[in-house]
C-alpha positions in Angstrom: 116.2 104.4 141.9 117.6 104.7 138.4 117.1 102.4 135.7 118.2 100.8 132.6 118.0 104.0 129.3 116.9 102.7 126.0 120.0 103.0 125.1 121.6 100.6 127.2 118.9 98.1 126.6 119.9 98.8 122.8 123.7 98.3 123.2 123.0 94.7 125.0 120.9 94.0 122.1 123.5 94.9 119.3 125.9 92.7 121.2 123.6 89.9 121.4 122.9 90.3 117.4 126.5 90.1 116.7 126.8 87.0 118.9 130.0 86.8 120.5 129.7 85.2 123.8 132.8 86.3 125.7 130.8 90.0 124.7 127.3 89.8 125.8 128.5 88.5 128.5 130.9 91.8 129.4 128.3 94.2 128.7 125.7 92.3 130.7 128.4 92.2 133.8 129.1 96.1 133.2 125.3 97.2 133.0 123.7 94.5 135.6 126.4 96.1 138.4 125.3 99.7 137.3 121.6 99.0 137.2 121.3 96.4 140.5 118.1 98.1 141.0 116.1 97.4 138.1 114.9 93.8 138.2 113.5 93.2 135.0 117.1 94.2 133.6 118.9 92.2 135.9 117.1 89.5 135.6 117.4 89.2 131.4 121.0 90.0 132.2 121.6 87.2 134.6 119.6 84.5 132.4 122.4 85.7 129.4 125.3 85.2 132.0 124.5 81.6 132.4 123.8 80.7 129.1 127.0 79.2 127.3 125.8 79.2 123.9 122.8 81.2 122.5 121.2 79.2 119.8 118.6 80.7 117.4 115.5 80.2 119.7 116.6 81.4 122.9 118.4 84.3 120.8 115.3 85.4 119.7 113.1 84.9 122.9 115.7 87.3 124.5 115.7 90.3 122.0 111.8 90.0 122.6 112.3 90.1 126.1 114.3 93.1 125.6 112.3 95.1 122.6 109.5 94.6 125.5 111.5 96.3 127.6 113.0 98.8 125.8 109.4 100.2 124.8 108.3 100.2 128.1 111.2 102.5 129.3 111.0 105.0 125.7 107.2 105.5 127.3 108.6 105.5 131.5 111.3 108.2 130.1 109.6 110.8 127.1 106.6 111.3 128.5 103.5 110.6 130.7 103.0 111.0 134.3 105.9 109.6 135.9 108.2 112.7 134.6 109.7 114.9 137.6 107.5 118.3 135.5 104.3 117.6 134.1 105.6 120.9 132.0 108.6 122.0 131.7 107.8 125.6 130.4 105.5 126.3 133.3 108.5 125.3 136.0 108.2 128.2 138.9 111.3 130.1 139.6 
């Protein structure tokens, strides 16, 4: 199952700082069909689809949403236990 990089959690938030509607909701289309798997994405992606207008409020509640996430997957993808090698300069050949 692959998920959402940092880096595409970063782009929707960009978009969603500049605030055109038309967009956020592109990008969220483009990455919520590439990362079906990943719920949490999806879902903050899907509740941006159906909003018409962000006002200040929900702006904000959503970028925290997604700075949540986003430092969840810089842990889940530069270190820790889930990595495929525990060390990549002991790999045996």
């Amino acid at each position: 199952m692959i998920l959402s990089s940092h880096y595409v959690i970063k782009d929707v938030m960009h978009t969603i700082q500049r605030g055109d509607a038309g967009e956020i909701k592109k990008a969220c289309e483009k990455y919520a069909g590439r990362y079906q798997h990943d719920e949490a994405f999806v879902g903050i992606c899907n509740a941006l689809m159906e909003v018409e207008e962000l006002n200040e409020k929900d702006q904000q509640e959503i970028l925290t949403q997604l700075q949540d996430l986003l430092s969840v997957r810089k842990v889940d993808s530069s270190g820790g236990t889930g990595l495929w090698f525990s060390d990549r300069r002991k790999i045996n050949r």
